[in-house]
C-alpha positions in Angstrom: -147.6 23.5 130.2 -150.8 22.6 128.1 -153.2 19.9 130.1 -155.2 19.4 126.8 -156.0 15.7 126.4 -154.8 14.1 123.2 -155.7 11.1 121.1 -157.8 10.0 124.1 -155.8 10.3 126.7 -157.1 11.9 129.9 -155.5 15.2 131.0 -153.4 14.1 134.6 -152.4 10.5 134.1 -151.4 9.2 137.6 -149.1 6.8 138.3 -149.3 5.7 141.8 -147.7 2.9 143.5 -150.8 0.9 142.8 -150.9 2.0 138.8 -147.8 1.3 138.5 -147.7 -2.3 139.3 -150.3 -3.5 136.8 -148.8 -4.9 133.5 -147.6 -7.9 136.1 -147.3 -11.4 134.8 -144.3 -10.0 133.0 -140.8 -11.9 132.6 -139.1 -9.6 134.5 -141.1 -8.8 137.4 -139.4 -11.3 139.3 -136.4 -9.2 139.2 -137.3 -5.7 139.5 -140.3 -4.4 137.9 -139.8 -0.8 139.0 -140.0 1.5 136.0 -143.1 3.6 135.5 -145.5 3.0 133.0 -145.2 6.1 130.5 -148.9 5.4 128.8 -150.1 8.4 128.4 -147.6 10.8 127.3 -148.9 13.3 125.1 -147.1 14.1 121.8 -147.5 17.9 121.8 -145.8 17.8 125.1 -142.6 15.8 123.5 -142.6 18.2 120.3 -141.9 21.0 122.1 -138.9 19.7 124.4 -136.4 17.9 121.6 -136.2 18.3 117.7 -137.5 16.0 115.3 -137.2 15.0 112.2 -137.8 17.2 108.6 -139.4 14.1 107.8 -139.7 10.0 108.2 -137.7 9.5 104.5 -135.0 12.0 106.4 -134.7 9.4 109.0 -135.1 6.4 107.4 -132.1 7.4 105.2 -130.2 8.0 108.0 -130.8 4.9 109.6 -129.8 2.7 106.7 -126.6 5.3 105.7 -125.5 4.7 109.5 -126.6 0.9 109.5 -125.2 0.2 105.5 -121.3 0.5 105.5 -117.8 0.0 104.5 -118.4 -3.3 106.2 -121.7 -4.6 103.6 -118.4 -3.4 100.6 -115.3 -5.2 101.8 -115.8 -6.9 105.3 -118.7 -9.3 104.2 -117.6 -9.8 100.8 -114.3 -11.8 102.2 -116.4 -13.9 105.5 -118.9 -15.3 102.3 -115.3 -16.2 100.3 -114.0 -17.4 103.4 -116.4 -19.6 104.4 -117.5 -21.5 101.2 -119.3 -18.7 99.2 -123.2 -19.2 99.2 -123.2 -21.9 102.9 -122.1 -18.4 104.9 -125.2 -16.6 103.4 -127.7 -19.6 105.2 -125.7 -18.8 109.1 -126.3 -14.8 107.7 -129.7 -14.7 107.6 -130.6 -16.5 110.6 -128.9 -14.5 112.4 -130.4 -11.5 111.1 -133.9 -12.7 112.4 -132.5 -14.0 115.8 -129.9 -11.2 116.7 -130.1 -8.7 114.2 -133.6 -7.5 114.0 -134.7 -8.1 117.7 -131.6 -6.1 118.9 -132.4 -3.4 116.4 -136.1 -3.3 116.9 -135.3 -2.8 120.7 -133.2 -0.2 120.7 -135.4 2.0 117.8 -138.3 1.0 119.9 -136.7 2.4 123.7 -135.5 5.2 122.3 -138.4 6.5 120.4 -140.3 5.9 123.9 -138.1 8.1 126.0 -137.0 10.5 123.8 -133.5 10.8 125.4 -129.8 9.6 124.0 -128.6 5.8 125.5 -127.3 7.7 128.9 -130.8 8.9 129.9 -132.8 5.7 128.6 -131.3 3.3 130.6 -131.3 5.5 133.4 -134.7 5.8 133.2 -135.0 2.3 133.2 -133.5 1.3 136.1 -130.7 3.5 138.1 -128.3 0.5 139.1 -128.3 -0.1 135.0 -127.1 3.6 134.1 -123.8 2.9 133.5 -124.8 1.2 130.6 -125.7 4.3 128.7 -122.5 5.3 129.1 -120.7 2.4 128.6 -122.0 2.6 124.9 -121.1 6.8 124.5 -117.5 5.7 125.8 -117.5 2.9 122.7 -118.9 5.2 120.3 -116.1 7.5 121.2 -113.6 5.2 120.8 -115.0 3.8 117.5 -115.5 6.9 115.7 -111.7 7.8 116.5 -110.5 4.6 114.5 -113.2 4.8 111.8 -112.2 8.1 110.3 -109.2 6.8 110.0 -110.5 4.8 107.1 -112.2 8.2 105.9 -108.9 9.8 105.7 -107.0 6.9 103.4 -109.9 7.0 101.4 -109.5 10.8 100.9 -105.9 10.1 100.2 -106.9 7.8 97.5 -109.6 10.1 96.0 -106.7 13.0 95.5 -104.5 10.6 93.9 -107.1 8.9 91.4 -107.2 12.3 89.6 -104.0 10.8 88.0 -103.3 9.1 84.3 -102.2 6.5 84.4 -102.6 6.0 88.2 -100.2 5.7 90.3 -100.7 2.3 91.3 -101.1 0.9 88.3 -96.7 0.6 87.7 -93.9 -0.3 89.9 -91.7 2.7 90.3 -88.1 2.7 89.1 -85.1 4.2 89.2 -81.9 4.0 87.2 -78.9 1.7 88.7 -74.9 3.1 88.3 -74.5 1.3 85.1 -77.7 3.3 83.8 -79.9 0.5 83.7 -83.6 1.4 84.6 -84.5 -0.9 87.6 -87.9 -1.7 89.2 -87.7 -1.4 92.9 -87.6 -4.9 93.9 -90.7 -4.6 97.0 -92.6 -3.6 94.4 -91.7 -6.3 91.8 -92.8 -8.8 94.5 -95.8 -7.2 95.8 -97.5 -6.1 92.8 -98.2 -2.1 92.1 -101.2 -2.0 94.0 -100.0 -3.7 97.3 -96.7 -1.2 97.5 -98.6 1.7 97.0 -100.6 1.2 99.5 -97.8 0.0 102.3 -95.1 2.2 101.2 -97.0 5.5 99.5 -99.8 5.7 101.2 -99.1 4.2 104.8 -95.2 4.0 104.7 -95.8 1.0 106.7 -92.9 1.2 109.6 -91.7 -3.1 110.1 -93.7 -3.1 113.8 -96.3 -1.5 116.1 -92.9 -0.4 118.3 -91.1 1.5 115.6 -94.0 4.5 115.3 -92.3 5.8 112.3 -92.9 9.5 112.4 -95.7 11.5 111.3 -96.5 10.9 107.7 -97.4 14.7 106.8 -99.8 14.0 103.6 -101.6 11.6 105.8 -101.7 14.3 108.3 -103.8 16.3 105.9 -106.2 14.1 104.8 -107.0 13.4 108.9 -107.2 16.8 109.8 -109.7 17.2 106.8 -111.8 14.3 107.5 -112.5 16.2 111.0 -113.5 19.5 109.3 -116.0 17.4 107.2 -117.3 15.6 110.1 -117.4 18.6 112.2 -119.3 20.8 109.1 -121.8 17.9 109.4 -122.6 17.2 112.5 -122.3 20.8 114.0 -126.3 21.6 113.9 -127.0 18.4 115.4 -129.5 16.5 113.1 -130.2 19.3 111.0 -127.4 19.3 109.5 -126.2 15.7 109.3 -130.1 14.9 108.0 -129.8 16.7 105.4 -125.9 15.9 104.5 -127.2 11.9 104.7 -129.7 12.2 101.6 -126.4 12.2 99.6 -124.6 9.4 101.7 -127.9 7.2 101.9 -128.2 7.3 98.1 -124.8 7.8 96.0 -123.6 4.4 97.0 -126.5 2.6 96.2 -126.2 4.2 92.3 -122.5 3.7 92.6 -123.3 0.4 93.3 -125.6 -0.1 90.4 -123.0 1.5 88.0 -120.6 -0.9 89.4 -122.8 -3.8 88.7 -123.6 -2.8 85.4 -120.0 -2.3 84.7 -119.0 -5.5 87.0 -121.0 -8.0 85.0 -119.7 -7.2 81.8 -115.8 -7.8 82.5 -114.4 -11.3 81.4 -114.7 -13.5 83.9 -117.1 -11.8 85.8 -119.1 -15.1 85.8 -116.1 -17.0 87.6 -116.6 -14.9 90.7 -120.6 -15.2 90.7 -120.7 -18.6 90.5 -117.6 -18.7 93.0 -119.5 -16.7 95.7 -123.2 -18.5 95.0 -121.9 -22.3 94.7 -122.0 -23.0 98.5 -119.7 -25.5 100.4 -121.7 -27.2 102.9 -119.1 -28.2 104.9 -118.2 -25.2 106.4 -122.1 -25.2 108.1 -120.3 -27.6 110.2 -117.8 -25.0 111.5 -118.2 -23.0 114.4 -116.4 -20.0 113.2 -118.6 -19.7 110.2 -121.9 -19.3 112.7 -119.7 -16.7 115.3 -118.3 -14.9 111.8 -122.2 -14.3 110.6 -123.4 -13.3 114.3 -120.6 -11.0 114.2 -121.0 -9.4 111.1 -124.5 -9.1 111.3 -123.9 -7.5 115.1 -121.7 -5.3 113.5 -123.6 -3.8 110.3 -126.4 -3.0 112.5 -124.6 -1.2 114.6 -126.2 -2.3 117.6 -125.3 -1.3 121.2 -123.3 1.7 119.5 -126.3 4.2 121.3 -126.6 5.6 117.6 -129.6 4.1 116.9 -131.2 4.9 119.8 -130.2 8.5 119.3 -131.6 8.6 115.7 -135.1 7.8 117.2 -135.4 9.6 120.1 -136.7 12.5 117.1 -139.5 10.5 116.2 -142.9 11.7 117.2 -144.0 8.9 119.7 -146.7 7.2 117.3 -144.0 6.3 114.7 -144.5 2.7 113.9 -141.2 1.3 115.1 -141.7 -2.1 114.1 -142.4 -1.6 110.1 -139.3 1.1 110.6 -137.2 -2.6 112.4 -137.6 -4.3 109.3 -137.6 -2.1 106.9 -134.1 -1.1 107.8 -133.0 -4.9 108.5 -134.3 -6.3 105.3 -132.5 -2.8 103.5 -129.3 -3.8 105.5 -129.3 -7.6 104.3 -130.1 -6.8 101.0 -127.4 -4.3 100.6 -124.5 -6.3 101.8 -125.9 -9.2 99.1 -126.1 -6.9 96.9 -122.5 -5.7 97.5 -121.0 -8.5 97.7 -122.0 -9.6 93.8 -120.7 -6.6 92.8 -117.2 -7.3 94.8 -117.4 -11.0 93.4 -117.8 -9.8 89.9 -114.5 -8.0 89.8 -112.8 -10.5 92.4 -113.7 -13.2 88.7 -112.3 -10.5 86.7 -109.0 -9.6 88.8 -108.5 -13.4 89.3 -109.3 -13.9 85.6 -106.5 -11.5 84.3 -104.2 -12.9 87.3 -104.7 -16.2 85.9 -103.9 -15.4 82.2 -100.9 -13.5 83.8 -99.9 -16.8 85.3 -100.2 -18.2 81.9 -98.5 -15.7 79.7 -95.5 -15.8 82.1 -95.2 -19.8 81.6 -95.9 -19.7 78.0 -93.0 -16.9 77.3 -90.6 -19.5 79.3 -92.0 -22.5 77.4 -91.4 -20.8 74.3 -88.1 -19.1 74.7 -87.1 -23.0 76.1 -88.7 -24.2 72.5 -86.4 -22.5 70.6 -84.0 -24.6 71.5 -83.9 -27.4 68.8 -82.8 -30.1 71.6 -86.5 -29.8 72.8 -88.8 -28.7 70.6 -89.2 -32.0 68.6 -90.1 -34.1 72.0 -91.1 -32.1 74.6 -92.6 -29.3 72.7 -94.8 -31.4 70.7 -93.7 -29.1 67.5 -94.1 -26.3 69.5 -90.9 -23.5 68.7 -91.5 -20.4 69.9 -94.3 -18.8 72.1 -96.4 -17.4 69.4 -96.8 -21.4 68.3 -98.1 -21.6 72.2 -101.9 -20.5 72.6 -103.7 -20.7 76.1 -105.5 -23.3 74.5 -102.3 -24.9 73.2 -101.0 -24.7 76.5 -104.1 -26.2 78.7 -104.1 -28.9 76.8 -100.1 -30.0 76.3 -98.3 -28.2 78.9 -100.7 -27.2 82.1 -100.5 -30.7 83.5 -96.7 -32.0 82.6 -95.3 -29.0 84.3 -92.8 -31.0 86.1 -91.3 -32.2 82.8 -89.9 -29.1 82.4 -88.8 -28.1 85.9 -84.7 -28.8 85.6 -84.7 -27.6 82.0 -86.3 -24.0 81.9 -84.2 -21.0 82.6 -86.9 -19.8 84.6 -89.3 -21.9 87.1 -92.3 -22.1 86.1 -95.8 -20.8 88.5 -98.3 -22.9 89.5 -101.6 -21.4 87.7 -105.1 -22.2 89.5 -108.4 -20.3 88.8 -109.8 -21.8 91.9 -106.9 -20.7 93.8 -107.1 -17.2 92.7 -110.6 -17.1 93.4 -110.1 -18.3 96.9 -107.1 -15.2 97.9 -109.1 -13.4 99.9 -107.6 -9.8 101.9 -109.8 -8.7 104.4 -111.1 -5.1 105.4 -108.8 -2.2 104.1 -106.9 -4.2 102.0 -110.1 -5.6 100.0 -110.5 -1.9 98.9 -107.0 -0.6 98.8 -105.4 -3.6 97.3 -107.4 -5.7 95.7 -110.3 -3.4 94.1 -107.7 -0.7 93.0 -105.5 -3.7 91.6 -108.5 -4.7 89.3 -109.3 -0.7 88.8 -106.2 -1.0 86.8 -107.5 -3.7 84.5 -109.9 -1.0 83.4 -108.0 0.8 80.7 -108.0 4.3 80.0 -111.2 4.6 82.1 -109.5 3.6 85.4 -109.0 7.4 87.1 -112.6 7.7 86.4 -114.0 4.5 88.0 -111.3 4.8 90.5 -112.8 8.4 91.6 -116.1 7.1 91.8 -115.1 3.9 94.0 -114.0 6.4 96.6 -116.3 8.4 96.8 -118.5 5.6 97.5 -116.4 4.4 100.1 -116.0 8.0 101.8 -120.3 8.6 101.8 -120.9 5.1 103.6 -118.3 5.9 105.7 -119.0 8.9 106.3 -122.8 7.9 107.0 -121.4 5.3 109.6 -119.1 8.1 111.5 -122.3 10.5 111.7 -124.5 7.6 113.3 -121.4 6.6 115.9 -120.8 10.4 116.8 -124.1 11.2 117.3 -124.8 8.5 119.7 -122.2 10.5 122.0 -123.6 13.9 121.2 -127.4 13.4 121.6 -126.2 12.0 125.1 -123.8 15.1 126.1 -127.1 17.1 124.8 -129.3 15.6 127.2 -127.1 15.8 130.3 -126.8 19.6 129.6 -124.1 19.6 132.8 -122.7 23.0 131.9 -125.4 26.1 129.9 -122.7 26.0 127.1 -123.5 22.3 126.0 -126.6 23.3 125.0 -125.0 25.1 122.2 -124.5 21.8 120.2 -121.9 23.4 117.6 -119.4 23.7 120.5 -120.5 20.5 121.7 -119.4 19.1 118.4 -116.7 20.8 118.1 -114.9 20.2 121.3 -115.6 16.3 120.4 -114.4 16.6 117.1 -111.1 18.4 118.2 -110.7 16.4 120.9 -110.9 12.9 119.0 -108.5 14.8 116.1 -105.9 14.9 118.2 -106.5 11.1 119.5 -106.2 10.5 116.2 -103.1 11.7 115.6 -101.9 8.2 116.3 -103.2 6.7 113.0 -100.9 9.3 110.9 -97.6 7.8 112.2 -96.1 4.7 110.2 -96.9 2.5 112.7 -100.8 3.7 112.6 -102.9 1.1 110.4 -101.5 -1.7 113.2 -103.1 0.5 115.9 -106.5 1.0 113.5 -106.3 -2.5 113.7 -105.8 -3.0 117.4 -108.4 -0.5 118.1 -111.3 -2.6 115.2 -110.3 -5.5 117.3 -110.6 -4.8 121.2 -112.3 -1.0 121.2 -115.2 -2.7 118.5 -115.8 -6.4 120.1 -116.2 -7.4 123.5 -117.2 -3.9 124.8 -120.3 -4.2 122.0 -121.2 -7.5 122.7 -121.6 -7.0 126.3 -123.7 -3.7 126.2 -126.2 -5.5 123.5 -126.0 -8.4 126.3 -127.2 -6.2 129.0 -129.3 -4.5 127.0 -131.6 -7.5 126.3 -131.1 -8.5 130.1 -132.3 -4.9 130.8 -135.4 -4.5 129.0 -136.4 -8.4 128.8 -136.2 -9.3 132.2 -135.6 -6.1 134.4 -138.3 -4.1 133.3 -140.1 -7.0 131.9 -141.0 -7.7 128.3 -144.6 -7.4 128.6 -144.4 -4.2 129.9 -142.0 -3.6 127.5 -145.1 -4.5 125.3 -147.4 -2.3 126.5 -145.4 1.1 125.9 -144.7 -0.3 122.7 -148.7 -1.0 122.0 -148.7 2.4 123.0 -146.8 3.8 120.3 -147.8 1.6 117.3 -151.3 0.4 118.7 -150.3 -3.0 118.5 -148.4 -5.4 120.7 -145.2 -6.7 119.2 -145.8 -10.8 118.9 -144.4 -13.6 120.9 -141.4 -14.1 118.0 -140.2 -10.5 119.6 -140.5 -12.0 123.1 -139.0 -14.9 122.4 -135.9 -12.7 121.0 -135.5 -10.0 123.3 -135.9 -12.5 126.5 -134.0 -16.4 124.9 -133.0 -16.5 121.9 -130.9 -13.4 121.5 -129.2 -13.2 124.6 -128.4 -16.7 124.5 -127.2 -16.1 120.9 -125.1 -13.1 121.9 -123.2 -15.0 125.1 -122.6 -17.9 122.6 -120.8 -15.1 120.5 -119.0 -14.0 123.5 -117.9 -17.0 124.3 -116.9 -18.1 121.1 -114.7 -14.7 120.7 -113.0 -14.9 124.1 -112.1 -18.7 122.6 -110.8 -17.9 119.5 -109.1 -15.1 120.9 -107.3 -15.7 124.0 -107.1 -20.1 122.9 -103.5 -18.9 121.7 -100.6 -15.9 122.1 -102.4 -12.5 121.1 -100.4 -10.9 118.2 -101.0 -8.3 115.1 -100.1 -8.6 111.2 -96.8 -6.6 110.6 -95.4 -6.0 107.3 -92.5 -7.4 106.2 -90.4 -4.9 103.2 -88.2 -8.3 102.5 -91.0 -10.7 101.8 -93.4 -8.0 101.2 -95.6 -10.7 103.2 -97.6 -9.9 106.8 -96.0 -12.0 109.8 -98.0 -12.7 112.7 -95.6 -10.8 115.9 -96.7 -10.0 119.5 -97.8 -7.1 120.7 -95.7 -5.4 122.9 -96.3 -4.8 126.5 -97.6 -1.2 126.5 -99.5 -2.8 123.3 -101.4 -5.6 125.7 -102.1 -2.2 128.3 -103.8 -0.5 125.7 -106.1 -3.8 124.2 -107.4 -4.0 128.0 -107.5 -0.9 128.4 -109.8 -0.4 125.3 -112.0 -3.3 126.7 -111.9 -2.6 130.2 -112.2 1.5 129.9 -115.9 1.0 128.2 -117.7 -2.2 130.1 -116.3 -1.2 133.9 -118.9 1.7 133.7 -121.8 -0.9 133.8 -120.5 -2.1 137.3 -119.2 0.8 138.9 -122.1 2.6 138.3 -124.1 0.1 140.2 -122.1 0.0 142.8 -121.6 3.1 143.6 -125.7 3.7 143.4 -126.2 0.9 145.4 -124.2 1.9 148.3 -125.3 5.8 148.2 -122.2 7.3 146.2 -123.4 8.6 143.1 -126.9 9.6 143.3 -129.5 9.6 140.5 -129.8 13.0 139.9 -132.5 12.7 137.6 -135.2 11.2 140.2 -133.6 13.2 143.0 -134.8 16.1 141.2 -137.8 14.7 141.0 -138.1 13.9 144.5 -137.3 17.4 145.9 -138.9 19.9 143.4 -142.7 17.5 143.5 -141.7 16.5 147.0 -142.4 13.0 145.1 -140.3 9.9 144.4 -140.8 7.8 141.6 -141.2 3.6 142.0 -137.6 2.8 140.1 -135.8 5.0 142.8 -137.4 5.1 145.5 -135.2 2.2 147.4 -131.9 3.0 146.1 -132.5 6.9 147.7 -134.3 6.6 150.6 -131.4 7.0 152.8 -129.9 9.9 150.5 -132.6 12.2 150.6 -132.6 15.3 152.5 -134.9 15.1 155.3 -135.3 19.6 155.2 -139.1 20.4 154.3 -138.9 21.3 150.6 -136.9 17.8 149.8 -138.7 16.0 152.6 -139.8 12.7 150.4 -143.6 13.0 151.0 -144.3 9.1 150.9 -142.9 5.9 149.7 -143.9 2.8 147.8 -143.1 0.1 150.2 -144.1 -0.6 153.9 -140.8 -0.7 155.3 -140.3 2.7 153.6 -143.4 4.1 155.0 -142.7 2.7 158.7 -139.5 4.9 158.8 -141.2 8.0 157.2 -141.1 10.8 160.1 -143.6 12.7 157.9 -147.5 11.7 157.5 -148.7 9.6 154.5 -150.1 10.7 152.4 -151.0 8.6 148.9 -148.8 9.0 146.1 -150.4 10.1 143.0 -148.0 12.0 140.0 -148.1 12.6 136.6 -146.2 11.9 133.4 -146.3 15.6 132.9 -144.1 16.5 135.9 -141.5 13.3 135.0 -140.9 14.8 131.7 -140.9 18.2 132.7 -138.3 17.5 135.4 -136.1 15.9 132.7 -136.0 18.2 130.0 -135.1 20.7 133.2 -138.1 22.9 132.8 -139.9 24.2 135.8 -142.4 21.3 137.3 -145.7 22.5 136.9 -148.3 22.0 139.6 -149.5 19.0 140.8 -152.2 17.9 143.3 -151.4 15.7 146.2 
């Protein structure tokens, strides 16, 4: 290995037990300020044992196509109409500087440091929190199954907009035994766009107990969403880096076109001012503050272990902060910008709804006008509904409505801008229902915006599903258990086919009410708690001025006490309130799902079933019991630390952060013989002579990237 000294740094940097306790005063050392110092490090070293980057653009993009997606188009679109329009945006960007940034900056920051995938980071960090690393691969493997699920419906979609007219845009019919051509009534009552999507495209099955067989052209799109995400990921980063110039980009010019297009439809302005006027009230609710910390938890992707994947290939003098807010700023600026788009067609869809409304009532009033026994009152002179103008109507009829309620053959509807406004469908149904419903309104260019809209859709999602996979891979890469992981397309592949078959439960009728049981318990608590720990970890276990230091080390500056102030109070205590606040609104009443009802063509609130409840915990419980068990079983000499095992036999060294959780598991034969410890009561029982400790970053780095330790002088 090459001793040259770079950038100043002397050629053996030794960490002794002495060394390795300065950098006190900080928050954590109360705790456990065990982790050595990795000042020093030299960058040709690191650029020979992992793969980097083509470029800092080529990671950047990937950063904001994993952090910008499907949740910036239809998730925070419906919490801003939700919660009184422009009074959620206030909650939203707090929380971007409080949780948001801090969290993000963290895990960029650890990552780029170490140079390892979540598993070997936290391991590093401290041995009894190893189980956190995989906590987070265990969630990322459980997210990524559910999230192509929404990759597949939206290639389902894209196949079927190359259709004119499309096929959502009529009710189907069928001809009834005295030859009458009949609209199917589910679809009369749902609208075109809502039965396509429950009975074409899902074949919605009543409940999550009747599973509904497997829906075959389903089947197809899954089983090609995998071949896609597979034919990306296979190479590692360099292929998904170079796949994520197109996913970073298109939807940011589909966006635009969208805008451009968005602004210009009548009542456009309705849904702008709608989303921008903000109700102040709703500051005042709880659930609009836990709905922003949420979302903005969620965008990030924080806690995922794709993030700190992504920057364990930057060269160690990357400027990590500037890359933190760059990437947050992006991510908040995107989801605004989204969300006028969205609010632009949401005024035009509940424009043309409205003017339905009307047309319906003014055909009723008029055919009732005919009638000479009313038109000379009632009508005002009005006979037939050409006489009857929206104007007309608005003025005369809109408010006497109940004038007319025993006398009209038909009832007449209740018509309400503000009301239409205010229908808001959340997640899939924002894009399957609602977009496509106003796609319709689009005229004879409707297959065309229609294929674009999907292809938006499938490139941030498919950004998102990159970032969440990789966050498992990088880490199955760096444990390099068996010689065959190293080959990282069978690596990929193996995951991919294995989470395929997983998978297979989304295909069935009963499969968007397990995407939906999976969103809710595999992509909450589990998350929260890792991004908890993780600020516990590096705040206040290895301390956050030491934390500092390696920092100051990459970027030459130390980050300021707003940073501190994050990592160690203000998000943690931001993040339990969110905790808290979820178990609350959770578990405060009877856990059920949204089933579809074919009658009412309405979702009804039903519990889950019991094998239902197994699997929620089970999602939970399967991800955050690593943190625990982990510990445990370090703590009473179970599982050993490999990693500073290894150390500790092939330098006949121990490092600080392990040293008192091995003692008693080391071998006492000659070439594993522990040569000296770091604490009296270690050096009292140690048969062998002291000698002083004195190693070198080279040989820790060496030992875990598995190469042969080099020489060292004792």
């Amino acid at each position: 290995m090459n001793n040259s000294s770079t950038e100043g740094a002397s050629t053996k940097a030794p960490l002794n037990a002495e060394a390795a306790e300065r950098g006190g005063g900080d928050i954590g050392g109360i705790l456990a300020p065990e982790m050595i110092r990795l000042t020093g490090l030299k960058d040709e070293i690191e650029s020979k044992t992992r793969v980097a980057w083509d470029s800092k653009v080529q990671y950047l993009f990937m950063v904001i196509s994993y952090a910008v997606g499907l949740g910036n188009v239809w998730r925070f679109p419906y919490l801003t109409q939700m919660h009184g329009g422009g009074a959620f945006l206030l909650p939203y960007l707090i929380m971007l500087f409080v949780e948001g940034m801090p969290l993000l900056y963290l895990e960029l920051a650890i990552g780029q440091r170490l140079r390892m995938g979540c598993v070997g980071v936290w391991n590093e960090v401290h041995p009894l929190i190893g189980g956190l690393g995989l906590a987070s691969v265990v969630t990322s493997f459980l997210i990524a199954i559910y999230y192509n699920a929404i990759i597949m419906w939206c290639f389902f979609y894209l196949f079927h907009s190359f259709q004119s007219p499309l096929p959502w845009s009529e009710c189907p019919t069928y001809t009834s035994r005295d030859n009458r051509t009949v609209v199917v009534e589910e679809c009369e009552l749902s609208g075109p766009s809502s039965y396509f999507w429950y009975r074409r495209a899902l074949d919605i099955s009543p409940g999550i107990g009747d599973i509904g067989g497997i829906k075959w052209k389903i089947l197809l799109c899954h089983i090609l969403s995998w071949i896609v995400v597979f034919l990306c990921i296979c190479k590692g980063i360099k292929s998904s880096g170079k796949v994520v110039y197109f996913t970073a980009t298109f939807p940011y010019i589909v966006l635009i076109i969208f805008f451009v297009r968005g602004i210009t439809l009548e009542g456009a302005v309705h849904g702008l001012v709608h989303m921008f006027t903000p109700k102040m009230d709703q500051l005042l609710d709880v659930n609009c503050w836990l709905d922003a910390a949420a979302q903005i938890f969620f965008s990030f992707g924080l806690a995922f272990g794709g993030l700190i994947a992504f920057s364990s290939y930057n060269p160690m003098k990357n400027d990590v902060q500037k890359d933190a807010v760059i990437i947050g700023i992006t991510n908040w600026a995107t989801a605004i910008f989204a969300c006028t788009v969205i609010f632009s067609v949401i005024g035009f869809k509940a424009t043309v709804m409205y003017d339905h409304c009307i047309d319906n009532n003014i055909k009723i009033l008029g055919e009732m006008c005919g009638n000479l026994n009313y038109s000379s009152t009632l009508c005002a002179g009005h006979n037939s509904s050409t006489d009857i103008s929206r104007d007309v109507y608005q003025q005369l009829f809109e408010g006497n409505q109940t004038a007319f309620k025993n006398i009209t053959a038909k009832p007449l509807r209740e018509c309400s801008l503000e009301d239409d406004l205010n229908k808001g469908v959340e997640g899939t149904g924002l894009a399957f229902i609602i977009f496509t419903q106003a796609i319709n309104e689009f005229g004879p260019s409707a297959p065309f915006w229609s294929i674009v809209f999907f292809v938006m859709l499938l490139s941030l999602g498919l950004g998102s599903e990159f970032g969440t996979i990789e966050g498992v891979t990088t880490s199955l890469y760096d444990l390099e258990v068996f010689p065959w992981m190293k080959k990282k397309w069978l690596v990929s592949g193996l995951l991919c086919l294995v989470m395929c078959l997983v998978g297979l439960l989304f295909v069935t009728g009963s499969g968007s009410y397990w995407v939906a049981l999976f969103d809710t318990f595999a992509g909450s608590f589990p998350l929260i708690l890792i991004a908890l720990f993780e600020c516990i970890a590096v705040g206040w276990i290895f301390g956050v001025n030491r934390f500092c230091d390696e920092v100051k080390y990459m970027i030459g500056y130390k980050p300021n006490y707003f940073w501190r102030a994050t990592w160690t109070v203000i998000a943690p205590l931001s993040i339990i309130a969110l905790l808290l606040g979820t178990i609350v609104t959770m578990f405060s009443k009877p856990i059920t799902y949204k089933a579809y009802s074919a009658q009412t063509t309405l979702m009804t609130d039903l519990p889950y079933p019991w094998y239902a409840s197994l699997v929620c915990g089970l999602l939970v419980f399967i991800s955050i019991l690593w943190i625990p068990v982990v510990a445990i079983l370090r703590k009473i000499g179970i599982l050993h630390y490999d990693h500073a095992k290894k150390l500790a036999s092939d330098l006949q060294r121990a490092t600080i952060s392990t040293t008192r959780f091995l003692g008693s598991q080391m071998s006492t034969r000659s070439e594993d013989r522990d040569s000296g410890h770091n604490s009296d009561e270690d050096h009292n029982v140690n048969k062998g002579p002291e000698r002083p400790i004195e190693f070198y970053i080279e040989d820790i780095m060496t030992a875990s990237s598995h190469n042969t330790a080099r020489e060292t002088n004792v």
